[in-house]
C-alpha positions in Angstrom: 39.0 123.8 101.8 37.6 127.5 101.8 37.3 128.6 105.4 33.5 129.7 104.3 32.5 126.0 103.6 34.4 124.4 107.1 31.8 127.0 109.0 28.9 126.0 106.8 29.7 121.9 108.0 31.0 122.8 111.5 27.6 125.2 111.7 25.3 122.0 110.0 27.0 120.1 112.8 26.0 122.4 115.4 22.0 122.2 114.6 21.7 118.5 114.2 21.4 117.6 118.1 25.1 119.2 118.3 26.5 116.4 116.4 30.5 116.5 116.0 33.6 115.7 113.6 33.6 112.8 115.0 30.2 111.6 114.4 30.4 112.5 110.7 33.8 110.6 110.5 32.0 107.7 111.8 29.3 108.0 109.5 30.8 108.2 106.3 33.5 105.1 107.4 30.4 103.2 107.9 28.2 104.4 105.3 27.8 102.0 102.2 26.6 104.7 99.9 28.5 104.5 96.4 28.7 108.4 96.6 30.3 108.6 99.8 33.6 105.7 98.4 35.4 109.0 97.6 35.6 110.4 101.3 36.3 107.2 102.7 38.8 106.1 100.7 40.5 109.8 101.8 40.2 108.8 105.5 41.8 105.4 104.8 44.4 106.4 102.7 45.4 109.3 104.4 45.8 107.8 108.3 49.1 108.6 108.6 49.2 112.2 108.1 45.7 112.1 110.5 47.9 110.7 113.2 50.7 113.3 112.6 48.1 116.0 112.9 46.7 114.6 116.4 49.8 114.0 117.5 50.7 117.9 117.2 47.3 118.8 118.4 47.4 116.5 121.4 48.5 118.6 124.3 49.3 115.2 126.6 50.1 111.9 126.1 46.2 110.3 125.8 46.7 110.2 122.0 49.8 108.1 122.0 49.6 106.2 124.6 45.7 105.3 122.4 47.8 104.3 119.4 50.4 102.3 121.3 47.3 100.1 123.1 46.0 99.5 119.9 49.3 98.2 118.3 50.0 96.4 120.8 46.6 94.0 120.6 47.6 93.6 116.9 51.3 92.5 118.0 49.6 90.1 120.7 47.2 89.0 118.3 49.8 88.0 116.0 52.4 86.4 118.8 49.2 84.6 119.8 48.5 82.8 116.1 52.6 82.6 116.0 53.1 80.5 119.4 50.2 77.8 118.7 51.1 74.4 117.6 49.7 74.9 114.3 53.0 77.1 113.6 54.9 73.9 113.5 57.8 75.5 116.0 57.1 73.5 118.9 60.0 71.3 119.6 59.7 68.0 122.3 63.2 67.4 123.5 62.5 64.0 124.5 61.1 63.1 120.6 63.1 64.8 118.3 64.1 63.5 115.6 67.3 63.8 113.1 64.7 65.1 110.4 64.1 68.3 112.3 67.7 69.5 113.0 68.9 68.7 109.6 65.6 70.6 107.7 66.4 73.8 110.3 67.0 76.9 108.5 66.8 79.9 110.2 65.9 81.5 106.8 62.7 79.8 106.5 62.0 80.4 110.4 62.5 84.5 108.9 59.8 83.6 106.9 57.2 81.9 108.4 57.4 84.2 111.3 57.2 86.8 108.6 54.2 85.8 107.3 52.4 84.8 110.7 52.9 88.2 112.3 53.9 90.9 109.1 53.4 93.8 111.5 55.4 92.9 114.3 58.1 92.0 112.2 58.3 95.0 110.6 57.6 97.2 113.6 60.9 95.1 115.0 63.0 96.0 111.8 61.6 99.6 112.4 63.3 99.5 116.0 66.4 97.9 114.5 66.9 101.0 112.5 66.2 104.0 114.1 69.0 105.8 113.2 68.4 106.4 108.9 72.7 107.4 108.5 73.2 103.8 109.9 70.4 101.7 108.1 72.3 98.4 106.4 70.0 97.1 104.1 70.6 95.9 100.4 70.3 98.1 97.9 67.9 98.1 94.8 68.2 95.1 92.6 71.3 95.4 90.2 71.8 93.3 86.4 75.2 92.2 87.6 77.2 89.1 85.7 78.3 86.4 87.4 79.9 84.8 85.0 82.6 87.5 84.6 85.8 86.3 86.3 87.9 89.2 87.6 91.6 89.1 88.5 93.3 91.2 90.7 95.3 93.0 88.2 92.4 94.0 86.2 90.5 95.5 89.3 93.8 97.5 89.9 93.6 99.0 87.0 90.1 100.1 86.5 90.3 101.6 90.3 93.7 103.6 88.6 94.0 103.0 85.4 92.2 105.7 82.6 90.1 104.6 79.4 92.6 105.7 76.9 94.6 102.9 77.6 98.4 102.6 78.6 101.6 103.4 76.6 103.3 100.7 78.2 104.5 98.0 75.6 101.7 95.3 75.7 102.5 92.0 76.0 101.5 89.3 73.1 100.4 85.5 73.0 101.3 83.7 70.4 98.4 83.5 68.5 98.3 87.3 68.2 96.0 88.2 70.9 97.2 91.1 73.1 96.7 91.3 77.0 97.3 95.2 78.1 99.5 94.8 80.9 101.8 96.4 82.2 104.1 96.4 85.4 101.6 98.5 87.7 99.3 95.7 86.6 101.8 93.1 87.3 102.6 94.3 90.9 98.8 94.5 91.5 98.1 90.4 90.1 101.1 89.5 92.5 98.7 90.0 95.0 96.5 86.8 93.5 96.5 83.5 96.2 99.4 81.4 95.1 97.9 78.3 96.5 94.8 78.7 94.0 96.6 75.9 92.0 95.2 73.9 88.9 92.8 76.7 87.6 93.4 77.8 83.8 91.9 81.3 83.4 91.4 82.4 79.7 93.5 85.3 78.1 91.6 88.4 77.1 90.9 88.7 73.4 92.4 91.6 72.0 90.3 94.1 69.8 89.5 93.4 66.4 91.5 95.2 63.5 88.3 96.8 62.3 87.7 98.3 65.7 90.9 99.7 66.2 90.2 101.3 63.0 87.2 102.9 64.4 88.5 104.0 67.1 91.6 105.6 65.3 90.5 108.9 63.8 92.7 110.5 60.9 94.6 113.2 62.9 94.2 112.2 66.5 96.7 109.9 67.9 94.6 107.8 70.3 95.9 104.2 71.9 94.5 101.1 70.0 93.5 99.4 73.1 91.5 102.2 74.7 88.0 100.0 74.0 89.8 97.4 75.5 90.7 98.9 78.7 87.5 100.5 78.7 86.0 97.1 78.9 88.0 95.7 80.9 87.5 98.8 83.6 83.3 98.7 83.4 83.7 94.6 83.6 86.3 95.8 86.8 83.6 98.2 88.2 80.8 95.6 88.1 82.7 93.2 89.6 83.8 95.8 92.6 79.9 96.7 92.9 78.8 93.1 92.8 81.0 92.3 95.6 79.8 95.4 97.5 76.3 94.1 97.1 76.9 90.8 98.3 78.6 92.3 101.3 75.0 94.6 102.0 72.9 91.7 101.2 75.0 89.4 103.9 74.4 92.2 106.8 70.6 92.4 105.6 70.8 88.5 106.5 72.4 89.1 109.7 69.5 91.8 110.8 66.7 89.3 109.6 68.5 87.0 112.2 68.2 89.5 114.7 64.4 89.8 114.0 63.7 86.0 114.2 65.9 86.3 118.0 63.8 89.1 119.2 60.5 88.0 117.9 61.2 83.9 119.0 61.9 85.5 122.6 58.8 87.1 122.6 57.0 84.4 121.8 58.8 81.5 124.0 58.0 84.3 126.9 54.4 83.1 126.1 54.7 79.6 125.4 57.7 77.3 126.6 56.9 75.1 124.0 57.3 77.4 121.1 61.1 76.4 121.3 62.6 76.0 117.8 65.1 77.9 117.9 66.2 77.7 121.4 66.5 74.3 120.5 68.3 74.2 117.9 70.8 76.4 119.9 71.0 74.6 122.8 71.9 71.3 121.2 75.0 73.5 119.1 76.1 75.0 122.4 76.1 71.1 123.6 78.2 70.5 120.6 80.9 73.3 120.9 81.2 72.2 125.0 80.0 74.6 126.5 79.9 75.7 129.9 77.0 74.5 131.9 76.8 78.0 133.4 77.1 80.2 130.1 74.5 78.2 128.7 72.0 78.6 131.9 72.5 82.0 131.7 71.3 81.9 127.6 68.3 79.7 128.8 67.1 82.0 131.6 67.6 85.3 128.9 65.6 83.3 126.2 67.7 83.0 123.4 68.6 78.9 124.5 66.8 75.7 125.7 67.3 74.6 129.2 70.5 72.0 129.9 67.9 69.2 130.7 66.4 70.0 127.7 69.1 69.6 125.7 70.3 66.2 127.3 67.0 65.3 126.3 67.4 66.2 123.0 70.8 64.3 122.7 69.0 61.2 124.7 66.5 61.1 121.4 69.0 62.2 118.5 70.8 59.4 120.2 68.0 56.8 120.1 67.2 58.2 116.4 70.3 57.6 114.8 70.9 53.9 116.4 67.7 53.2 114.7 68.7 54.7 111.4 72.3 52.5 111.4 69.9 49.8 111.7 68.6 50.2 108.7 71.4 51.0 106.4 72.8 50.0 103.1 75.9 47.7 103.5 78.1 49.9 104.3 82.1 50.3 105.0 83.4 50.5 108.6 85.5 53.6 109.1 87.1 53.4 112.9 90.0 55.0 114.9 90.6 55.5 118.4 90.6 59.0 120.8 91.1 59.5 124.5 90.0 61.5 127.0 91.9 61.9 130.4 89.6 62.4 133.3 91.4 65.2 135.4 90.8 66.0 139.4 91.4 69.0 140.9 93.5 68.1 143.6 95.0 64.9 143.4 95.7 62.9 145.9 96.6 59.3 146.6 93.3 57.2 144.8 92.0 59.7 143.3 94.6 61.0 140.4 92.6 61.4 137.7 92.1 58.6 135.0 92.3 57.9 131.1 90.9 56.1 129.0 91.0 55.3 125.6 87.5 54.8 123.3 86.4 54.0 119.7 84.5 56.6 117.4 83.4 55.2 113.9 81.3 56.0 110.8 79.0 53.7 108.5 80.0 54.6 104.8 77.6 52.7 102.4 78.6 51.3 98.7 78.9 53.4 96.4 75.8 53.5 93.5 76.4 50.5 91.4 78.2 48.3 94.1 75.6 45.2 94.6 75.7 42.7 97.1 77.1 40.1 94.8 79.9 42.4 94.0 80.9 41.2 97.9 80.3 37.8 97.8 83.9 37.1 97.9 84.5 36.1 101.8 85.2 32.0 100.6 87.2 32.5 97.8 89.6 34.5 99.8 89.2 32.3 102.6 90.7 29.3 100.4 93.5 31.5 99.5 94.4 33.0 102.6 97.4 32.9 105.2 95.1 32.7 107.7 93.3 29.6 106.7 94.6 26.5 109.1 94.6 24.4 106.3 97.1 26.1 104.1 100.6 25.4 106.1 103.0 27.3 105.3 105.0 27.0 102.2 101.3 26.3 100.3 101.4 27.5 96.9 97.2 28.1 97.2 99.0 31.2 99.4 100.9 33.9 97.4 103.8 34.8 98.6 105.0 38.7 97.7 108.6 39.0 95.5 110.7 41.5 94.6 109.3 42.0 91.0 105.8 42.5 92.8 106.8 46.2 94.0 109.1 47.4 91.2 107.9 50.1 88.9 106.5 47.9 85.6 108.6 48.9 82.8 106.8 51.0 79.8 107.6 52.6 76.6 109.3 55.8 77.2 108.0 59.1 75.6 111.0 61.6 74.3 113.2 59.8 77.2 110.8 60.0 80.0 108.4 57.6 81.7 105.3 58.6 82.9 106.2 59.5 86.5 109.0 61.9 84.7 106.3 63.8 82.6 104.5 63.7 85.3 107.3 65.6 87.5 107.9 67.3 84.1 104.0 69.2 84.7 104.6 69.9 88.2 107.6 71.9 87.1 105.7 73.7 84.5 102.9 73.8 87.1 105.3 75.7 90.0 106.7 78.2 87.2 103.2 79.2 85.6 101.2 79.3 89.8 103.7 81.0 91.4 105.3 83.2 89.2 103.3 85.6 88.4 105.0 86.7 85.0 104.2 83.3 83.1 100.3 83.8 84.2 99.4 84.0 80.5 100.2 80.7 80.1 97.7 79.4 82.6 95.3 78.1 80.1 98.1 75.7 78.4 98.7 74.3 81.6 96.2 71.3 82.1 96.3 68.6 84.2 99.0 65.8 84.4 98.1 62.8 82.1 95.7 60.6 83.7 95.7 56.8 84.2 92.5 55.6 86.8 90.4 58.7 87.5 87.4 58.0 89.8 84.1 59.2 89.3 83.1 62.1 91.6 81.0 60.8 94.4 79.8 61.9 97.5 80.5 59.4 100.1 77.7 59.5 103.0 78.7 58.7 106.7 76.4 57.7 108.9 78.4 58.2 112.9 78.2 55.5 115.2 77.7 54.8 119.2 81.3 55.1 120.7 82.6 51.9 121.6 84.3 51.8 125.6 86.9 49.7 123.8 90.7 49.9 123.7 92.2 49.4 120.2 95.5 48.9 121.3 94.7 45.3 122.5 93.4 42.1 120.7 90.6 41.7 122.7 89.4 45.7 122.0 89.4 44.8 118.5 87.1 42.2 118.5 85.1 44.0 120.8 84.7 47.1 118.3 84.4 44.2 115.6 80.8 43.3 118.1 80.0 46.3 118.6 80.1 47.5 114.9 78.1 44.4 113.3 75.6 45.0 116.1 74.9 48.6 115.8 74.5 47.8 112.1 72.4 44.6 112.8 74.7 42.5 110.3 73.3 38.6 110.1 76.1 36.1 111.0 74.8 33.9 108.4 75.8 37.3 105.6 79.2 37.3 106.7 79.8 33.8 105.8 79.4 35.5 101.9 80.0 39.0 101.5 83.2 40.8 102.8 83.3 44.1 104.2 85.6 47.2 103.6 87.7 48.5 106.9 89.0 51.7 106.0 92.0 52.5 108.7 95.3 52.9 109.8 98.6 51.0 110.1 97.5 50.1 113.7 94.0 49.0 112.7 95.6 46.7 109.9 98.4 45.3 112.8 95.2 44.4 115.6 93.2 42.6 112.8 95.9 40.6 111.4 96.6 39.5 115.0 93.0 38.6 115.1 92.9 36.6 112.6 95.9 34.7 113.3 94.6 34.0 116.6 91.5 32.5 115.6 92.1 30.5 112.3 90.7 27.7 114.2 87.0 29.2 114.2 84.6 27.8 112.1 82.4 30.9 111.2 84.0 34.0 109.2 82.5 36.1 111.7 84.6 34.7 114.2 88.1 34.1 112.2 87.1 38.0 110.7 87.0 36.2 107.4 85.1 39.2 106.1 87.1 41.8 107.1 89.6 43.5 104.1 91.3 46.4 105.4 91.9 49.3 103.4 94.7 51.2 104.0 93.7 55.0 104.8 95.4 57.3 102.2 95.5 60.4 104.5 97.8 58.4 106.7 99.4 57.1 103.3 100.6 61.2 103.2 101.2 61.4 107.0 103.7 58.3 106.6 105.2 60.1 103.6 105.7 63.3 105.0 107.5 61.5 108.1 110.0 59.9 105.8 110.4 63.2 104.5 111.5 64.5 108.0 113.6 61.6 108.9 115.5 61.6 105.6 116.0 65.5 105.9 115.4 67.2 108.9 116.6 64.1 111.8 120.0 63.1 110.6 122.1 65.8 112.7 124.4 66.2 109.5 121.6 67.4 107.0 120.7 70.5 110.2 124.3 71.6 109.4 124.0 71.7 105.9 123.8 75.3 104.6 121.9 73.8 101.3 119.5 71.3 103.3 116.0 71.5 104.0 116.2 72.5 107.8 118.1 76.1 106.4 114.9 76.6 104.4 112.6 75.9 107.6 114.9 78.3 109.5 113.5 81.1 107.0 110.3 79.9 106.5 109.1 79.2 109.8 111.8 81.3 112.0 109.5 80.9 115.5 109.4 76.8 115.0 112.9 75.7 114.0 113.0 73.6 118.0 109.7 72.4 117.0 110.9 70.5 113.8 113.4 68.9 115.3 111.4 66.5 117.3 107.9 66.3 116.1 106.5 69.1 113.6 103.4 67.4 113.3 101.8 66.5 109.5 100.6 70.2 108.8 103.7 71.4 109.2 106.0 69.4 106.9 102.7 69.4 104.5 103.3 73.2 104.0 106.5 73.2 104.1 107.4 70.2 102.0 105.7 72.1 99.4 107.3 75.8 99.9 110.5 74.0 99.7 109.9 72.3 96.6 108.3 75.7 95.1 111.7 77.0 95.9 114.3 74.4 94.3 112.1 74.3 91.3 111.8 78.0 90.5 115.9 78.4 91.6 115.7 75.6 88.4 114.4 78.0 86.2 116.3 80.9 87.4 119.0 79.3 86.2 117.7 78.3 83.2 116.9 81.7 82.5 120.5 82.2 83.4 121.6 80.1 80.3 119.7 81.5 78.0 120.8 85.1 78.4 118.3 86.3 80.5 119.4 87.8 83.7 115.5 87.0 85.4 112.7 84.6 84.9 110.5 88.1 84.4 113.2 88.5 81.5 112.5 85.6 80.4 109.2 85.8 80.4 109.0 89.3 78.8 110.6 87.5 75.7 106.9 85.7 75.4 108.3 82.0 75.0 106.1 79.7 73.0 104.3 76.8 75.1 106.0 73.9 73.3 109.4 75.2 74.3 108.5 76.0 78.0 107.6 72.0 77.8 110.6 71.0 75.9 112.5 73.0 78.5 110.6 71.4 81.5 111.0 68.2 80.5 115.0 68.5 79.7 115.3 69.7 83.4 114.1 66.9 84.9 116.6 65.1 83.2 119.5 68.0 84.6 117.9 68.4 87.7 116.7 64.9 89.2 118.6 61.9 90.0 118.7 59.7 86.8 119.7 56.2 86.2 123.3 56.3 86.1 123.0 58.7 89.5 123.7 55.5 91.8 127.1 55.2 90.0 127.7 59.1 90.7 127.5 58.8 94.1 129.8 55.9 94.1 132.7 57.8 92.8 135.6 59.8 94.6 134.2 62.4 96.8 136.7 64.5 95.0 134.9 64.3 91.6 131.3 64.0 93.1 129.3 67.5 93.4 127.8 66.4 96.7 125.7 69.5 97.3 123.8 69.1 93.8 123.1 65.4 95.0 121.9 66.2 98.0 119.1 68.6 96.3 118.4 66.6 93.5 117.4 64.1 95.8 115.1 66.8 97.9 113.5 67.6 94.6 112.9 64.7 93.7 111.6 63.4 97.3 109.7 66.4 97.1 108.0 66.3 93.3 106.6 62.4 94.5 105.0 64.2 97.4 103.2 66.9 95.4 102.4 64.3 93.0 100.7 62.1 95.6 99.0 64.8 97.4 97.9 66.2 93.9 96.9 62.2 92.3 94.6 62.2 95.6 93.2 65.7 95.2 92.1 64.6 91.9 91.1 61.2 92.7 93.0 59.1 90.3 93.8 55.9 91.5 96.1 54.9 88.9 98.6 57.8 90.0 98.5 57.3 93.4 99.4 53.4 92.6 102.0 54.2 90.4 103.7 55.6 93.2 103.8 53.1 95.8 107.1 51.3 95.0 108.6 54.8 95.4 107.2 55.4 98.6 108.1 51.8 99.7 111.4 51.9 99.2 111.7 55.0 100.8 109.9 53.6 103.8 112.0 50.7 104.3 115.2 53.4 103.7 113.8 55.5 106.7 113.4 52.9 109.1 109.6 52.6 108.5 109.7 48.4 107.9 106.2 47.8 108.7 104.4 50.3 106.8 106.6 49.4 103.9 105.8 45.4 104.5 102.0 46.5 104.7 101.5 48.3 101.6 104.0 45.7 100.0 100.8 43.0 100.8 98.5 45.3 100.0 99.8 45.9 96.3 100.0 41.8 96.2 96.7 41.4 97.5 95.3 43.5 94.7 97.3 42.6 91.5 97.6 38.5 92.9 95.1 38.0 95.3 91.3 39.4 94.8 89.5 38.9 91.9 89.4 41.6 89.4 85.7 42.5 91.2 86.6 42.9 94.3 90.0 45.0 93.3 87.5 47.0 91.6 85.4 47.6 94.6 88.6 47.9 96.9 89.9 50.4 94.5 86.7 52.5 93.5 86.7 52.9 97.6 90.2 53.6 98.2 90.0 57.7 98.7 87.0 57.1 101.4 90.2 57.8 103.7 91.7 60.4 102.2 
């Protein structure tokens, strides 16, 4: 604006009643003349830099201290429409229900507070950031794709690598592709998780002939893969800025969280009851145990709800859920004990302390497809069973288990192996390709073992139940947990008398009911004589058992500590800081891990020495000489035969010690005690049934070897039970439910 022209307005100003900028700003906001849209719309659109300017020309602190006032009524305003019912963030301790804690997201409660009070929040996220350097916000929105799987190696490479390619010797599949890699590459993919097991990654394709041709130019001597690599980098990078982006848009996450905290504190400051999130806290510090004090302290600073309010809210969760288990599908019981040990301060005599030993259990309904006449079997077993006071004993209406009942069943053999054997003959293959890093190219050959009984995935729903004051370890405990259950799920006697119910538990919880039952084969109802119950045995204590045989058969007898071959030296270099702790009770996470380092280790020594024979001085020689699939299988498959105990190994061991090669015995038996534990813990990974069955009389003989009779007599009824006993239905219910426990 011409300096002439601000006179001419100021001086117009002046004569009309000594009117002033600030009357003709007001005029022209509130004028409606079409003409005068121009000049308003400059005013509105151009606040900010008006502010700037009185901000410099304000000599005190009238101006901002105006502009705070007035943001502040809009921040009330909008706390004021946030707080009210309305919102739907007003939580009642005493009535909350399961609906509101399992639909919490504190993503949505970014949102709605969002869009209730837009300028407070971002006035917060202003505050959050005042320092520009430090800002962690996601960056702009990126075409990134997902579906790009990135190994190690390949992100090594594009970080050092170059886009001409290497003049290492590439490495070739069989069918002619070509996979660039070379032992800077290798170093970098030894880095890769060698517990990631079962995953088949494809091979890279190598260029086509016709691009190499275009890529070769007549005179230049330029590498044939530099496309490749160049590929391979950019699909490297993307991955590496992918990752990145992830990582920004996590902490952009983690300050909307901070902006719900602030802004919910502000608000509960106003209104006790606008206590979402407080709640939701309060009831998770509850969970996690903690301190009475530390959580007071949260309440009083806002950020938690009040103890009381919290035993409120379990007081109603509580009431909620016993309602729910009311209501139920049939379900499965799933029980086991815990204790607690009441502790004094100071004892002294009366007053040291108790413990006491209570029931926690879970309601796991039928799976889709199971009806209630699929369970209507309580009778029929009721005329067959052991229990029943009129079948004496001797009855033949009572099967009685034989030998032939728990050997393995005899079956066509494939190339001199059974089915377990080409099954041990995978894990081998399996243990090379995983964890040596040099056959990685073979991953997608590897597979899976051959199936038998694969189950369907399902997700199995459990609903928790009231603990039970009830001691497991007695009869009469038992039957109070048996009460306790069919009343929390309001089961009808008269139901019982037809349909069985699954019990999905341990050795223990199989030993009580048995007792049960053989203490009450008088009673006329199956509810009392537990004619409905059918125990499943738990296959996570199935592996606990096994790895416990492991330990007594390798690790207890004081000869196999001594033995500089033995699995106690490999514990002594595995797990240097816990070689006192394996020699009385390791615990099952423990052996788990180390049962399968161990095995890892004989098998690969296996293949070192197979290597050996064949001229190579390495596996990594060996594998440099690009061996076809169908040999690496022939040769897997012709050491289990070398390597593992076969049938003429009993006669072996008979022999003069003299001619026997005792240390080789010894560690084809740990190999082989070893491959039936991967292949259990791998059979219930993948949930097939058939597998894990096919097992048993393994595992049972090497129960009743270790000194574990009743676990072996156990599953000996229990593989009766299901190929003699139930009807095909019911084994296919009991079966189709067997992993519930796993």
């Amino acid at each position: 604006m011409q300096p002439q022209l601000l006179s001419q307005i100021l001086t117009a100003l002046n004569k009309d009643h000594n009117s002033t900028i600030y009357d003709l700003l007001i005029a022209t906001l509130r004028s409606r003349d079409p003409s005068h849209s121009h000049h308003r719309d400059s005013i509105l659109t151009r606040f900010p830099d008006l502010f700037d300017l009185l901000s410099e020309q304000s000599s005190n602190d009238d101006f901002a201290t105006n502009v705070v006032e007035a943001a502040t009524s809009v921040c009330q305003e909008e706390i004021q429409t946030l707080i009210l019912k309305q919102s739907g963030l007003h939580f009642d301790g005493s009535h909350t229900g399961l609906s509101q804690l399992e639909g919490f997201s504190i993503a949505e409660l970014g949102q709605k507070v969002q869009q209730l009070a837009p300028h407070l929040w971002h006035m917060v996220g202003c505050l959050l950031d005042v320092v520009p350097d430090r800002r962690r916000t996601a960056p702009a929105e990126m075409a990134v794709d997902e579906d790009i799987e990135m190994e190690p190696a390949d992100i090594a490479m594009a970080v050092e690598g170059n886009d001409e390619g290497s003049e290492e010797s590439d490495d070739e599949l069989e069918d002619g592709e070509t996979v660039g890699r070379t032992e800077m590459e290798r170093e970098a993919g030894a880095k890769e998780d060698a517990n990631s097991n079962d995953t088949a990654s494809e091979g890279d394709e190598a260029p086509s002939e016709e691009a190499e041709n275009e890529t070769q130019q007549p005179g230049v001597k330029k590498s044939p893969y530099r496309k490749q690599n160049r590929a391979r980098r950019n699909a490297a990078l993307i991955y590496i800025v992918s990752t990145l982006s992830q990582q920004s848009i996590e902490l952009t996450h983690l300050r909307m969280q901070k902006k719900v905290v602030i802004i919910v504190i502000m608000g509960h400051s106003s209104n006790e009851r606008f206590n979402a999130l407080q709640c939701v806290i309060g009831f998770f510090l509850e969970l996690k145990c903690t301190p009475e004090g530390v959580t007071e302290l949260l309440a009083h600073m806002g950020v938690s709800a009040s103890t009381q309010t919290t035993r409120n809210m379990v007081k109603s969760l509580t009431k909620s859920a016993i309602g729910r288990n009311k209501h139920l599908p049939r379900s499965m019981f799933i029980y086991d004990n815990f204790d607690m040990d009441f502790k004094v301060a100071q004892p002294t005599a009366g007053k040291i302390g108790s413990h006491t030993s209570m029931m926690s259990a879970t309601f796991a309904p039928y799976a889709q497809g199971s009806m209630s006449e699929d369970l209507k079997f309580t009778r029929q077993l009721h005329t067959t069973s052991r229990f029943n006071k009129d079948n004496p004993p001797g009855s033949p209406s009572v099967y009685t288990p034989c030998i032939r009942d728990v050997m393995p069943r005899p079956e066509v053999l494939v190339d001199g192996l059974d089915s377990l054997h080409r099954a041990f003959a995978w894990h081998l293959r399996a243990i090379l390709i995983q964890q040596d890093q040099s056959f990685g190219r073979y991953k997608q050959h590897l597979g899976l073992p051959d199936a038998i009984n694969p189950l369907p995935v399902t997700k199995t729903l459990q609903f928790p139940a009231s603990a039970i004051n009830a001691d497991e370890s007695s009869h009469d405990g038992n039957w109070e947990v048996f009460k306790s259950l069919l009343e929390q799920l309001a089961v009808p006697d008269e139901r019982l008398e037809d349909e069985i119910i699954l019990i999905h538990g341990d050795l223990a919880t199989k030993e009580k009911i048995d007792g049960l039952r053989k203490m009450r084969t008088i009673e006329k109802s199956a509810k009392n004589r537990l004619g409905f119950a059918v125990v499943v045995p738990g296959l996570f204590h199935l592996k606990m058992a096994a790895t416990d045989a492991f330990w007594r058969t390798h690790v207890q007898p004081a000869e196999g500590q001594d033995d500089r071959n033995g699995f106690y030296e490999y514990v002594r270099y595995l797990r240097p800081n816990e070689t006192i702790k394996f020699l009385s009770a390791p615990g099952f996470r423990r052996l788990h891990d180390t049962i399968h380092h161990t095995t890892w280790i004989d098998v690969l020594d296996c293949w070192r020495i197979e290597a050996n024979g064949r001229g190579f001085n390495s596996r990594a020689a060996f594998a440099d000489s690009k061996p076809s699939w169908a040999s690496i299988i022939e040769l897997s498959e012709a050491m289990v035969k070398r390597y593992l105990p076969g049938e003429d190994f009993d006669e072996k061991r008979e022999e003069l010690k003299t001619k026997r090669d005792m240390v080789f015995e010894n560690v084809a038996l740990r190999k082989q005690h070893g491959l039936l534990y991967l292949e259990l813990s791998h059979a219930m990974n993948y949930g097939d049934v058939g597998r894990i069955l096919r097992l048993l009389p393994y595992w049972i003989a090497i129960f009743k070897a270790t000194g574990k009779s009743k676990y072996s007599a156990h599953m000996i009824r229990f593989m009766t039970d299901l190929d003699h006993v139930y009807p095909p239905r019911l084994r296919y219910i009991q079966i189709f439910h067997l992993l519930v426990l796993s």
